[in-house]
PDB file of N, CA, C and O in Angstrom:
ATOM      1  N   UNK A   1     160.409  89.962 -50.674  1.00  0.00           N
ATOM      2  CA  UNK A   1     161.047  91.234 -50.411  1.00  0.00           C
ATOM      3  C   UNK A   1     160.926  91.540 -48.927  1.00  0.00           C
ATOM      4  O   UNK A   1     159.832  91.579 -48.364  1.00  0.00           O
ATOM      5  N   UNK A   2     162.598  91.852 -48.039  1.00  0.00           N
ATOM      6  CA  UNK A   2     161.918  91.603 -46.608  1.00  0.00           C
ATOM      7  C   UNK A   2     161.922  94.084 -46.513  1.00  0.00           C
ATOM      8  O   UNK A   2     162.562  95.055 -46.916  1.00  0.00           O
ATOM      9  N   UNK A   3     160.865  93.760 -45.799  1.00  0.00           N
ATOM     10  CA  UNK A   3     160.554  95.623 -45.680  1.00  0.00           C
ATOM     11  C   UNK A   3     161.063  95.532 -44.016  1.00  0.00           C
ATOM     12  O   UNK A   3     160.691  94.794 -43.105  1.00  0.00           O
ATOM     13  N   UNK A   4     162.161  96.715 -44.073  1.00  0.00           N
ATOM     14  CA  UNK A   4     162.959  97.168 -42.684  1.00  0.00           C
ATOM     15  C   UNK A   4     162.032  98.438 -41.983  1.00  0.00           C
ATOM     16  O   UNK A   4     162.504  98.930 -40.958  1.00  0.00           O
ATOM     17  N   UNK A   5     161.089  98.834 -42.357  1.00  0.00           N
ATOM     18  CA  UNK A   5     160.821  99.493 -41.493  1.00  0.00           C
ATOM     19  C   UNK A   5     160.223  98.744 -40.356  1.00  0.00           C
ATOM     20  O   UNK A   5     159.856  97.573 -40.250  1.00  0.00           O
ATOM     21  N   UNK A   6     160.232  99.998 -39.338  1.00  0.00           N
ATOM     22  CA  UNK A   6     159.490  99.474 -37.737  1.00  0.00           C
ATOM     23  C   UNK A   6     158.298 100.434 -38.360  1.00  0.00           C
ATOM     24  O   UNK A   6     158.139 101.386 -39.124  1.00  0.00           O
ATOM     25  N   UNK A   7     157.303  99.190 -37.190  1.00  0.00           N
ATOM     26  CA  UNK A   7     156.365  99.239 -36.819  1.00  0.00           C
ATOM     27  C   UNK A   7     155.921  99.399 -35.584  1.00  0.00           C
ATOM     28  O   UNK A   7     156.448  98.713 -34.709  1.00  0.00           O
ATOM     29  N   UNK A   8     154.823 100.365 -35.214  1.00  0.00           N
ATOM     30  CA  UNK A   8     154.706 100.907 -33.944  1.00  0.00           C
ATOM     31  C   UNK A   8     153.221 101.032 -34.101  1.00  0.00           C
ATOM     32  O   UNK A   8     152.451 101.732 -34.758  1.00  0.00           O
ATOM     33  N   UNK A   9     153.095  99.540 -32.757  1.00  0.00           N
ATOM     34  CA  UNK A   9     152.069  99.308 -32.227  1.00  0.00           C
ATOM     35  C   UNK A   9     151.529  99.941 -31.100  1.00  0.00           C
ATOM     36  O   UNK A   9     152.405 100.576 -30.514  1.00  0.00           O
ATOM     37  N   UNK A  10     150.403 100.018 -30.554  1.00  0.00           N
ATOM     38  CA  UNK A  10     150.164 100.262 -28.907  1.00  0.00           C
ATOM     39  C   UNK A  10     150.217  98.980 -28.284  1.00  0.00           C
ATOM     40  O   UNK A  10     149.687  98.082 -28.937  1.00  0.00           O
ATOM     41  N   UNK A  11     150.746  98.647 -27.131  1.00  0.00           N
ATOM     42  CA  UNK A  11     150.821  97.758 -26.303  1.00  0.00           C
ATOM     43  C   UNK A  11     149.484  97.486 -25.694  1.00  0.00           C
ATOM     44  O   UNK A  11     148.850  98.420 -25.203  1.00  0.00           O
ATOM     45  N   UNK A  12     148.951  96.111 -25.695  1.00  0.00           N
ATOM     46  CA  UNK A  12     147.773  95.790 -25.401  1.00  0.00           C
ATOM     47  C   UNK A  12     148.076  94.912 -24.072  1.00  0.00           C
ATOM     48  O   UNK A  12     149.220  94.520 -23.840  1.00  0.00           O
ATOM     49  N   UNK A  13     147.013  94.635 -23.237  1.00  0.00           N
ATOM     50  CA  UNK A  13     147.357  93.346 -22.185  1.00  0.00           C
ATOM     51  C   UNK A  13     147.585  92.219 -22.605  1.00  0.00           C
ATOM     52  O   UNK A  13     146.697  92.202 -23.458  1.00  0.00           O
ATOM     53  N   UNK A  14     148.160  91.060 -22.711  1.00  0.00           N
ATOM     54  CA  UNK A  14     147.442  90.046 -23.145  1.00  0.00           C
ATOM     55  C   UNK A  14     147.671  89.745 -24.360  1.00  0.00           C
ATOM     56  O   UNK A  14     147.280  88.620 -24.671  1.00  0.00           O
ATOM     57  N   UNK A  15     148.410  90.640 -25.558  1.00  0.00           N
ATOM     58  CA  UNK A  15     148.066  90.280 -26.654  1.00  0.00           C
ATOM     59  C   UNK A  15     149.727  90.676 -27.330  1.00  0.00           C
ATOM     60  O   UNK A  15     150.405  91.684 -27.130  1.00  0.00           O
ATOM     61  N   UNK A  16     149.968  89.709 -28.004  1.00  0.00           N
ATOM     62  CA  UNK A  16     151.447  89.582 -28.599  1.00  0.00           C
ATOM     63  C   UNK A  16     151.312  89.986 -30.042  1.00  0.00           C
ATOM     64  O   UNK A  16     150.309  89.724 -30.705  1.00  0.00           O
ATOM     65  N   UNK A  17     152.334  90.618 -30.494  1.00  0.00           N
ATOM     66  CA  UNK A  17     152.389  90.594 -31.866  1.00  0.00           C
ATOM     67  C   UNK A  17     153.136  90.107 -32.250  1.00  0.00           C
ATOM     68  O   UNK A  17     154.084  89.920 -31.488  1.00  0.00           O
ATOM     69  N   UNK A  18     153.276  89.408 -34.087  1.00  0.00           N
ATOM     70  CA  UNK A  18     153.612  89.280 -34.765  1.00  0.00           C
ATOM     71  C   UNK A  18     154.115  90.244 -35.482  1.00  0.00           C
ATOM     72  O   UNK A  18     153.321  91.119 -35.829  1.00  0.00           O
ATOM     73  N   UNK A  19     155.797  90.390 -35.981  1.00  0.00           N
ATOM     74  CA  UNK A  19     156.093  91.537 -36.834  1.00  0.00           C
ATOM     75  C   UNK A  19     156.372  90.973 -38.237  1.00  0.00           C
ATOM     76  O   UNK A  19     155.983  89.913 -38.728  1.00  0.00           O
ATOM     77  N   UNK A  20     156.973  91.732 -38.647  1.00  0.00           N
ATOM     78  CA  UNK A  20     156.714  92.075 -40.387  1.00  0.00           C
ATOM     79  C   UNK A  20     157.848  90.405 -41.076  1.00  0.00           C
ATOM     80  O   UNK A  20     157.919  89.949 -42.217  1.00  0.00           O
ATOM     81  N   UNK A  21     158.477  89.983 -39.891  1.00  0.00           N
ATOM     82  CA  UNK A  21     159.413  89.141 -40.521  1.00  0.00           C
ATOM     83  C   UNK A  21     158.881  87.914 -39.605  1.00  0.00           C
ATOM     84  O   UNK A  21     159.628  87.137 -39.010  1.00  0.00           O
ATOM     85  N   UNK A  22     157.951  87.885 -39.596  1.00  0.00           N
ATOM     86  CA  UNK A  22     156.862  86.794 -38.641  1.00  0.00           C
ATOM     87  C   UNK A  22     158.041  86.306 -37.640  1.00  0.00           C
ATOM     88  O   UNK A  22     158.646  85.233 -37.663  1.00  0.00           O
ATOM     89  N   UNK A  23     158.181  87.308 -36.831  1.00  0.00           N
ATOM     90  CA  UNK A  23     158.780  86.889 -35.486  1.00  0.00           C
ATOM     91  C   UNK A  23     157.743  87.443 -34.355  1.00  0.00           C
ATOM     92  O   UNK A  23     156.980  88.376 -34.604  1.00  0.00           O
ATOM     93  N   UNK A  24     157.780  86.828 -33.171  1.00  0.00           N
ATOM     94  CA  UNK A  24     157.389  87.327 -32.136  1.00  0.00           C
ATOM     95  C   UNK A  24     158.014  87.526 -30.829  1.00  0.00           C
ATOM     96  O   UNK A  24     158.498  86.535 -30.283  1.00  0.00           O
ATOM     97  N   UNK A  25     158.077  88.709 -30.226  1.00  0.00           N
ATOM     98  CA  UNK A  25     158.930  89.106 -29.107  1.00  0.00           C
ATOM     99  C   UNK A  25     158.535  88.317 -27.770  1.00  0.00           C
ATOM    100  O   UNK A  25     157.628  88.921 -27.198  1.00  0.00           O
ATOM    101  N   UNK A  26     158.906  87.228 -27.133  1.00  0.00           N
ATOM    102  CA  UNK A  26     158.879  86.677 -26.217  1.00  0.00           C
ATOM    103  C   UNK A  26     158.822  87.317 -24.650  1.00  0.00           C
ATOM    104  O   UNK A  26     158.112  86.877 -23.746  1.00  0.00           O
ATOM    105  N   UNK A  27     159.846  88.586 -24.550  1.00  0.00           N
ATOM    106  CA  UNK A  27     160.005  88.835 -23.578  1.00  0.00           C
ATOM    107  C   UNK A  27     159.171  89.536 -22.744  1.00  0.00           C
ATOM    108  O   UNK A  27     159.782  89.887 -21.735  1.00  0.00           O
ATOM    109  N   UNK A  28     157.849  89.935 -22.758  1.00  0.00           N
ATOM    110  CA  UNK A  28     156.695  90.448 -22.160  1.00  0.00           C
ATOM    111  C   UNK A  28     155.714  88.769 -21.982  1.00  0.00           C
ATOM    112  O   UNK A  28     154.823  88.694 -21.136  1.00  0.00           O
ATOM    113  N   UNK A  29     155.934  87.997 -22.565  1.00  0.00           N
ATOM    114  CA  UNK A  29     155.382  86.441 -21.848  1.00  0.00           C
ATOM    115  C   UNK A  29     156.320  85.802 -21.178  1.00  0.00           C
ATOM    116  O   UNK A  29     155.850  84.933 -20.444  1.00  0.00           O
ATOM    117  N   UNK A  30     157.683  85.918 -21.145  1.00  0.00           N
ATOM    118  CA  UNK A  30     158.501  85.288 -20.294  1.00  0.00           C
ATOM    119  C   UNK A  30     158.423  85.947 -19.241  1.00  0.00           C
ATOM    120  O   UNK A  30     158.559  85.331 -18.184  1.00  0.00           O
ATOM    121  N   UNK A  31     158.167  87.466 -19.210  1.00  0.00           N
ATOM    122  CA  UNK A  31     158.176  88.131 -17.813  1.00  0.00           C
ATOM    123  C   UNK A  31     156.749  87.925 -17.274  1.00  0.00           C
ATOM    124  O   UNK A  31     156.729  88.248 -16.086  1.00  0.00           O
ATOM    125  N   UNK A  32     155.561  87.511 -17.707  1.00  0.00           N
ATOM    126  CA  UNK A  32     154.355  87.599 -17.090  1.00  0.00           C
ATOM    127  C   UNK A  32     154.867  85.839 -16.309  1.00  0.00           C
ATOM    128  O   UNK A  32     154.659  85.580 -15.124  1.00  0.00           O
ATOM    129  N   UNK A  33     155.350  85.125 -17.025  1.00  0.00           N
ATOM    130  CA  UNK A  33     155.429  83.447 -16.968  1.00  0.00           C
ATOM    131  C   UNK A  33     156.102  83.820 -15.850  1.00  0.00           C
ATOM    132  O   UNK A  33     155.313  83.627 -14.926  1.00  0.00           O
ATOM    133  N   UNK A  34     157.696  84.486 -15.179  1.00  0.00           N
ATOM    134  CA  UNK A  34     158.416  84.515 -14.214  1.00  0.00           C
ATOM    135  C   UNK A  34     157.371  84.929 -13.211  1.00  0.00           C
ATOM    136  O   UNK A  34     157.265  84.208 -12.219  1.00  0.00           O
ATOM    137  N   UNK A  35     156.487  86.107 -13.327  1.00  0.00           N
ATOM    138  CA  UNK A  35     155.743  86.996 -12.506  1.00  0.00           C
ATOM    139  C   UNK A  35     154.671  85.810 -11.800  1.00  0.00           C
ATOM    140  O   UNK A  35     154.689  85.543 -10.599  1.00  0.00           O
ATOM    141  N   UNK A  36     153.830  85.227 -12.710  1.00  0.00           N
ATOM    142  CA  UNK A  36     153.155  84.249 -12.169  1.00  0.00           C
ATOM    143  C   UNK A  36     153.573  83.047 -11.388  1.00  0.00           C
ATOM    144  O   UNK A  36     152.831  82.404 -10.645  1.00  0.00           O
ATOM    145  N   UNK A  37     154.852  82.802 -11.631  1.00  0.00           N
ATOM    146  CA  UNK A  37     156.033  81.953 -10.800  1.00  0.00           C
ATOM    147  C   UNK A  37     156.094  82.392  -9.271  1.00  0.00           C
ATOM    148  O   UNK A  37     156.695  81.771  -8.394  1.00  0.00           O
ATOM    149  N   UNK A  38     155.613  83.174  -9.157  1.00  0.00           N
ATOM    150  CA  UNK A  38     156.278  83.975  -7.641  1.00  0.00           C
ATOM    151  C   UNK A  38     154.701  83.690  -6.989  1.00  0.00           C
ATOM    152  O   UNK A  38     153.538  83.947  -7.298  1.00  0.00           O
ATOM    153  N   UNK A  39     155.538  82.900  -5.741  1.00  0.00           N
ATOM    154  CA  UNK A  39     154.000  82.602  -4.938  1.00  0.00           C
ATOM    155  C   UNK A  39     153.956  83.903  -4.136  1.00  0.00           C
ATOM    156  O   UNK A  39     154.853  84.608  -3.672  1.00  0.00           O
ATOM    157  N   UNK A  40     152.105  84.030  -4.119  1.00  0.00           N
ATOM    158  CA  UNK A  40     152.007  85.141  -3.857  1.00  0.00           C
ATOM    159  C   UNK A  40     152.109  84.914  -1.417  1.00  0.00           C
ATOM    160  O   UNK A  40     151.349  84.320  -0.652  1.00  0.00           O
ATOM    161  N   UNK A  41     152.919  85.427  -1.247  1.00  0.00           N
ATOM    162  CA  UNK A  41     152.868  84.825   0.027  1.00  0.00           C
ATOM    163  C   UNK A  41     153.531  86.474   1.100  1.00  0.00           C
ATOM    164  O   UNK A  41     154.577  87.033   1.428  1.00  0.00           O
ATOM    165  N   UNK A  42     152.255  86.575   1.222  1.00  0.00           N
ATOM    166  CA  UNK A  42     152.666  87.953   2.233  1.00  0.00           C
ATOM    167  C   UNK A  42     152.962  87.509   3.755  1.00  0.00           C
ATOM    168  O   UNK A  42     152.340  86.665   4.400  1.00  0.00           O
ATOM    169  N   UNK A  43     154.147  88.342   4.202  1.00  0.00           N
ATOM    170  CA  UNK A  43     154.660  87.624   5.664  1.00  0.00           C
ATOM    171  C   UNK A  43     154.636  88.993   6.392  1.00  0.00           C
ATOM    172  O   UNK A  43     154.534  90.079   5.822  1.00  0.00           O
ATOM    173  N   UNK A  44     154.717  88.845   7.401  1.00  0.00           N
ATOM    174  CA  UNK A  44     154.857  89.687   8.641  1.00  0.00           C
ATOM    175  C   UNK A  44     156.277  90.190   8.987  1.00  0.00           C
ATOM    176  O   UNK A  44     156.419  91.387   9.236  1.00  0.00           O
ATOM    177  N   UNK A  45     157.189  89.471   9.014  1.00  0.00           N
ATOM    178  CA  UNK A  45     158.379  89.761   9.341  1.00  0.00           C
ATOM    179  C   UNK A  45     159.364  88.877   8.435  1.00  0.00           C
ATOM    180  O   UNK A  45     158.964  87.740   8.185  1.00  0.00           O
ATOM    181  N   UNK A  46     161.035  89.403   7.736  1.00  0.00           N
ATOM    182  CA  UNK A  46     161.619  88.988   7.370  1.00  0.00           C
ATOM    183  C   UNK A  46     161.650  86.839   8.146  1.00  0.00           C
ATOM    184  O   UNK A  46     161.916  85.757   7.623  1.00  0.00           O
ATOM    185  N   UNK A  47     161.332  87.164   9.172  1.00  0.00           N
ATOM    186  CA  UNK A  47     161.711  85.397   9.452  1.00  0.00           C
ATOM    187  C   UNK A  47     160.506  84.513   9.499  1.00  0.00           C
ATOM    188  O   UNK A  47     160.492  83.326   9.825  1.00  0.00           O
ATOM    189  N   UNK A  48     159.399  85.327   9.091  1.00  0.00           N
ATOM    190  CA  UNK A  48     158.223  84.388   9.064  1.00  0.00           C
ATOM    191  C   UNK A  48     158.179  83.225   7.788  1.00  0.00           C
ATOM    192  O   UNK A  48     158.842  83.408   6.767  1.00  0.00           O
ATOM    193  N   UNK A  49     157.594  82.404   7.915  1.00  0.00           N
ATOM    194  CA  UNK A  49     157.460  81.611   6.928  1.00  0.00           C
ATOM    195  C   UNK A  49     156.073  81.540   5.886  1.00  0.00           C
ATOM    196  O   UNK A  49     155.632  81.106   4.822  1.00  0.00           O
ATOM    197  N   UNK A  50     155.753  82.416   7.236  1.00  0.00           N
ATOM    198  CA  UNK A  50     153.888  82.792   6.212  1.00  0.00           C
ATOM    199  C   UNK A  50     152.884  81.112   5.980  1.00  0.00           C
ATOM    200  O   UNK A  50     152.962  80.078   6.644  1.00  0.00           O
ATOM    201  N   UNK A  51     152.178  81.377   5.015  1.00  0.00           N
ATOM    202  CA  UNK A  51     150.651  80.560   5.087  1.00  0.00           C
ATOM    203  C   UNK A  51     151.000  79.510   3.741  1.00  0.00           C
ATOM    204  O   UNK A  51     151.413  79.903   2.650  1.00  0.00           O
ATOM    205  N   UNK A  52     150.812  78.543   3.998  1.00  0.00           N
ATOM    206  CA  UNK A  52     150.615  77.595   2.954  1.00  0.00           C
ATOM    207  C   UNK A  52     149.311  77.883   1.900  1.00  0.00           C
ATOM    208  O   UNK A  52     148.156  77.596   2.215  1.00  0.00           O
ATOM    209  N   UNK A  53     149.715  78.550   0.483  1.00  0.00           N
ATOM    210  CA  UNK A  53     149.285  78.460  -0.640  1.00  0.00           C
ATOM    211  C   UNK A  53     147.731  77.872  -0.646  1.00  0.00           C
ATOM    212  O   UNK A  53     146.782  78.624  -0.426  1.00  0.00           O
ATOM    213  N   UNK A  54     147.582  76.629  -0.886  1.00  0.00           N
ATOM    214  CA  UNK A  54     146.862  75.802  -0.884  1.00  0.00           C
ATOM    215  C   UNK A  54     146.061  75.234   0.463  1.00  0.00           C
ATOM    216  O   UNK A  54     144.832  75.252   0.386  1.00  0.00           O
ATOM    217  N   UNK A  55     146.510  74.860   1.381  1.00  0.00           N
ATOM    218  CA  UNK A  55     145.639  74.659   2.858  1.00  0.00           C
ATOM    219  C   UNK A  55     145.195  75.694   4.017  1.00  0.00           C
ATOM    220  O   UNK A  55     144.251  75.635   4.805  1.00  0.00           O
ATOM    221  N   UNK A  56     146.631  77.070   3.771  1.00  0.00           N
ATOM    222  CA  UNK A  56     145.959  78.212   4.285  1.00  0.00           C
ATOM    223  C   UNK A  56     147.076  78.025   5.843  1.00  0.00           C
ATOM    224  O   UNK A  56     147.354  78.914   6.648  1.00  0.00           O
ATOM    225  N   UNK A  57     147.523  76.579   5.857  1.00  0.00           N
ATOM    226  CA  UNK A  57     148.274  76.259   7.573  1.00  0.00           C
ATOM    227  C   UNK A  57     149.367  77.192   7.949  1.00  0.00           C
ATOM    228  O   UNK A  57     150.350  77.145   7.211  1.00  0.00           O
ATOM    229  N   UNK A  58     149.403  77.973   8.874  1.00  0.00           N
ATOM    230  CA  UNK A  58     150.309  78.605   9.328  1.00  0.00           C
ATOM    231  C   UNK A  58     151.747  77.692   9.394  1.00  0.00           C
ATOM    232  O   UNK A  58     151.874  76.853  10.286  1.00  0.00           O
ATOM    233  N   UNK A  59     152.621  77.873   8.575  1.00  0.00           N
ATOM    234  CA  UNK A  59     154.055  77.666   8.422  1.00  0.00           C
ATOM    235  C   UNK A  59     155.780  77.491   9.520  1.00  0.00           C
ATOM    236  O   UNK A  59     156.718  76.721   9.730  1.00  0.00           O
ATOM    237  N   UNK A  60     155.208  78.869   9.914  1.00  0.00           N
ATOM    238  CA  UNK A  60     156.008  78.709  11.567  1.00  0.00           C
ATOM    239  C   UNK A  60     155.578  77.755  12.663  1.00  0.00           C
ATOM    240  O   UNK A  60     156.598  77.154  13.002  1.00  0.00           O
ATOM    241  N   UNK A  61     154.776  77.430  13.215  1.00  0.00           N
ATOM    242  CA  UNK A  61     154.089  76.266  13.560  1.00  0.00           C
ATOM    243  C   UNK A  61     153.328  74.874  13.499  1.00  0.00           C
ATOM    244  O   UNK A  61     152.962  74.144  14.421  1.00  0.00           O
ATOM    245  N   UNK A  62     153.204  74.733  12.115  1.00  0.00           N
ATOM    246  CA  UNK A  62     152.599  73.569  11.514  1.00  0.00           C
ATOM    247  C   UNK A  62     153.931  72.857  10.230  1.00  0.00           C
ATOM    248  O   UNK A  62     155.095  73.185  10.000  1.00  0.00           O
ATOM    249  N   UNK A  63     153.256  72.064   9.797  1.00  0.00           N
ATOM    250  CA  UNK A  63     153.849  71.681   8.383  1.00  0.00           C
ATOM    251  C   UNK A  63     152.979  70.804   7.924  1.00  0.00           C
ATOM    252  O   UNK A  63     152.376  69.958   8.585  1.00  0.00           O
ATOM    253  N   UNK A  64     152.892  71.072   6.409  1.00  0.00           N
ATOM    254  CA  UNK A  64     151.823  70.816   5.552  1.00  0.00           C
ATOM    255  C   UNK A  64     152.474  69.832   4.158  1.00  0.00           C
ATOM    256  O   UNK A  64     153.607  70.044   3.725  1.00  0.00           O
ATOM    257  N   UNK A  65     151.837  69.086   3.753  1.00  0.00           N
ATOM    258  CA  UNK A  65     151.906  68.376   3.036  1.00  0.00           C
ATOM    259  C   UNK A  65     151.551  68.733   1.344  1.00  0.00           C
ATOM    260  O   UNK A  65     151.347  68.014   0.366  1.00  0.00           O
ATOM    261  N   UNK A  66     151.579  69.689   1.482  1.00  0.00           N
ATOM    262  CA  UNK A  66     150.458  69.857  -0.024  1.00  0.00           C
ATOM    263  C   UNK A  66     152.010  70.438  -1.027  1.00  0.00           C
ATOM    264  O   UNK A  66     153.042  71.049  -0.750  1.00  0.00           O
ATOM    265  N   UNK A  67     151.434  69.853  -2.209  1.00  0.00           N
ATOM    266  CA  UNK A  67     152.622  70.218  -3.847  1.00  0.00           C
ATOM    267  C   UNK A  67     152.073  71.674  -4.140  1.00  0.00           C
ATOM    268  O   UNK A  67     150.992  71.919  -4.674  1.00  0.00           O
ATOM    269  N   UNK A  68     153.171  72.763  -3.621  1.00  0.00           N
ATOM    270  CA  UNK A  68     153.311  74.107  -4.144  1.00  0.00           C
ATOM    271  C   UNK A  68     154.183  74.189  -5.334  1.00  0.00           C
ATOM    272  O   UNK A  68     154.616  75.280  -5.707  1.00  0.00           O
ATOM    273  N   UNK A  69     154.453  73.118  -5.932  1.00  0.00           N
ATOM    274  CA  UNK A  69     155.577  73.302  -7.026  1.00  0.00           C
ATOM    275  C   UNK A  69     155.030  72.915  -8.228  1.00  0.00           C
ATOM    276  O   UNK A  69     155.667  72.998  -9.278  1.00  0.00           O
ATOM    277  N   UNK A  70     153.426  72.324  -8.136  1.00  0.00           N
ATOM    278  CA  UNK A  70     152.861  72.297  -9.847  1.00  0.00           C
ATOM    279  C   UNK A  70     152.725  73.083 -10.309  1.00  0.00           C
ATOM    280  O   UNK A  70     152.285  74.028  -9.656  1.00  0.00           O
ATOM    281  N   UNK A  71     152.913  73.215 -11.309  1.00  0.00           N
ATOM    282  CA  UNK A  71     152.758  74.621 -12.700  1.00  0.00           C
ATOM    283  C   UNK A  71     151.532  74.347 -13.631  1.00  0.00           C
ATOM    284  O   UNK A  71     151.317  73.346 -14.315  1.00  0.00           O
ATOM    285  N   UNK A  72     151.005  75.141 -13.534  1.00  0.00           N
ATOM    286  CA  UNK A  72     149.638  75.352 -14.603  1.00  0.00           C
ATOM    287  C   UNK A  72     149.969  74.672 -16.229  1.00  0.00           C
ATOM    288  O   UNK A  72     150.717  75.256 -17.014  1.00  0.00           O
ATOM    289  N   UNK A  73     149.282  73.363 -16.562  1.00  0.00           N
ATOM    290  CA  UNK A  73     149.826  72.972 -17.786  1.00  0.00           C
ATOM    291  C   UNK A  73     149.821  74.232 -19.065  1.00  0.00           C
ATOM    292  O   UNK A  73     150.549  74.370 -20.048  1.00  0.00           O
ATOM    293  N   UNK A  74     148.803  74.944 -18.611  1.00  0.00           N
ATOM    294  CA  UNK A  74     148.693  75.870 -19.999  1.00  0.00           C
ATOM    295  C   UNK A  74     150.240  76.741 -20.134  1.00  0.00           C
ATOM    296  O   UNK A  74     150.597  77.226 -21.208  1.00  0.00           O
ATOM    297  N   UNK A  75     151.070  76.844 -18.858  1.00  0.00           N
ATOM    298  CA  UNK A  75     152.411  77.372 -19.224  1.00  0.00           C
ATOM    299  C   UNK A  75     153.733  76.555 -19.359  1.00  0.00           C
ATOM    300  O   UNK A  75     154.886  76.923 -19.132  1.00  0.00           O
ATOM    301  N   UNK A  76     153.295  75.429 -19.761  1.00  0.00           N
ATOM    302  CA  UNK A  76     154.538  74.051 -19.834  1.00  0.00           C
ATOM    303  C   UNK A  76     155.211  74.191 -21.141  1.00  0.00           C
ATOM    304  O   UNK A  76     156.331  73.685 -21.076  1.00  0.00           O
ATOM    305  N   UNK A  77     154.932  74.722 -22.386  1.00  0.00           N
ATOM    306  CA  UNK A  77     155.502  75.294 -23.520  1.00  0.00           C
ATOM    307  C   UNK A  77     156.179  76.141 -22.779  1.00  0.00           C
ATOM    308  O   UNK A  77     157.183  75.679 -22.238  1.00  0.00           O
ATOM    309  N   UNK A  78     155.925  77.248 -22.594  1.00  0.00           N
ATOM    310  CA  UNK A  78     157.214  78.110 -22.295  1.00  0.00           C
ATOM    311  C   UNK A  78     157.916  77.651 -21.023  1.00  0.00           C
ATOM    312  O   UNK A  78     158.877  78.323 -20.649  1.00  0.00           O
ATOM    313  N   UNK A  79     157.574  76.659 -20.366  1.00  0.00           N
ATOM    314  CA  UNK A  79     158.824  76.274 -19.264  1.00  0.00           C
ATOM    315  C   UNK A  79     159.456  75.275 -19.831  1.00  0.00           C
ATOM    316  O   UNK A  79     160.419  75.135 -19.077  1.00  0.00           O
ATOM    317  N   UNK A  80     159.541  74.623 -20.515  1.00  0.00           N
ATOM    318  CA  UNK A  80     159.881  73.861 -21.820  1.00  0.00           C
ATOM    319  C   UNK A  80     161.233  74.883 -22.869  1.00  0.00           C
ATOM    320  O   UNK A  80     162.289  74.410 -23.289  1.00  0.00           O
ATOM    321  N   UNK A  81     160.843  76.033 -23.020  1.00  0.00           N
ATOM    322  CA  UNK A  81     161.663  76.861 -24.372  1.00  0.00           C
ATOM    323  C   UNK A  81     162.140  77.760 -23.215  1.00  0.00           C
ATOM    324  O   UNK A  81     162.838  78.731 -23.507  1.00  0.00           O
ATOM    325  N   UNK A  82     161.868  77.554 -22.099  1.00  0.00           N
ATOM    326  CA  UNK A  82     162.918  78.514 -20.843  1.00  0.00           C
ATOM    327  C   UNK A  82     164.236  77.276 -20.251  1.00  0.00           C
ATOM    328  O   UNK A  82     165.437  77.435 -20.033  1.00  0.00           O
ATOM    329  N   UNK A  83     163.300  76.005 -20.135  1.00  0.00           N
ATOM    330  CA  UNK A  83     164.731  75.463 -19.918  1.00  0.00           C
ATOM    331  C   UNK A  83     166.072  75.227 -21.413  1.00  0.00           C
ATOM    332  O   UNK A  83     167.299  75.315 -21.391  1.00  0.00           O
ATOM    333  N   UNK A  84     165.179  74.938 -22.455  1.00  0.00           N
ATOM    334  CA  UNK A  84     165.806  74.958 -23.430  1.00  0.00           C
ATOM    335  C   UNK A  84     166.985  76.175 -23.754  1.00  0.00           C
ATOM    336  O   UNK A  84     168.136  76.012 -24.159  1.00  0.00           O
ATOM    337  N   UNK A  85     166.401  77.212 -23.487  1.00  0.00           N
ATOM    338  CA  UNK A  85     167.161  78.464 -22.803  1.00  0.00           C
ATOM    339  C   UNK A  85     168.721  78.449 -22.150  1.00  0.00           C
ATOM    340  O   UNK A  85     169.863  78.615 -22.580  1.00  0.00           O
ATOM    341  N   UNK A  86     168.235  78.223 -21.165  1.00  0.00           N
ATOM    342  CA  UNK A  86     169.166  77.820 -20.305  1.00  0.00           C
ATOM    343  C   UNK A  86     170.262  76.973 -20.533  1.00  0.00           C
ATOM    344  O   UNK A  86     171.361  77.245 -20.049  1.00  0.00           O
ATOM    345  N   UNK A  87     170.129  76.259 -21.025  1.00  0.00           N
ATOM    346  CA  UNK A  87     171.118  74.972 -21.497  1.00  0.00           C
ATOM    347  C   UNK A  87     171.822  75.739 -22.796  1.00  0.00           C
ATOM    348  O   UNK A  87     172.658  75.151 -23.481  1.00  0.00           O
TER     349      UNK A  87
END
């Protein structure tokens, strides 16, 4: 027997629910997953290039070698069901 009422939770950090038709709402982990995507890189002026992530090397003057583009395996499922997405 499927039951239509809503349910009204409080929003927790961190913590997803499951509703009454065992679905779960994705879109508060896809937005933390995008949010954590964004290197955190504070600049001085629109044309600066700012500090390398990982070595710290000033950008406008140096160039650095280091992979800013690995992703934390624990979020490869959902970059996985985001490209799936997409397509």
């Amino acid at each position: 027997m499927r039951n239509n009422s809503i349910i009204h939770v409080q929003k927790e950090e961190g913590n997803f629910r499951i509703d009454s038709d065992n679905l779960i709402d994705l879109e508060e982990a896809m937005s933390q997953y995008t949010f954590m995507k964004i290197p955190f890189s504070p600049r001085c002026t629109v044309q600066c290039k700012g500090l390398c992530v990982k070595c710290g090397v000033d950008l406008n003057t140096n160039n650095c070698d280091c992979n800013t583009k690995q992703i934390d395996s624990r979020w490869a499922p959902l970059e996985s069901l985001l490209d799936s997405i997409k397509e």
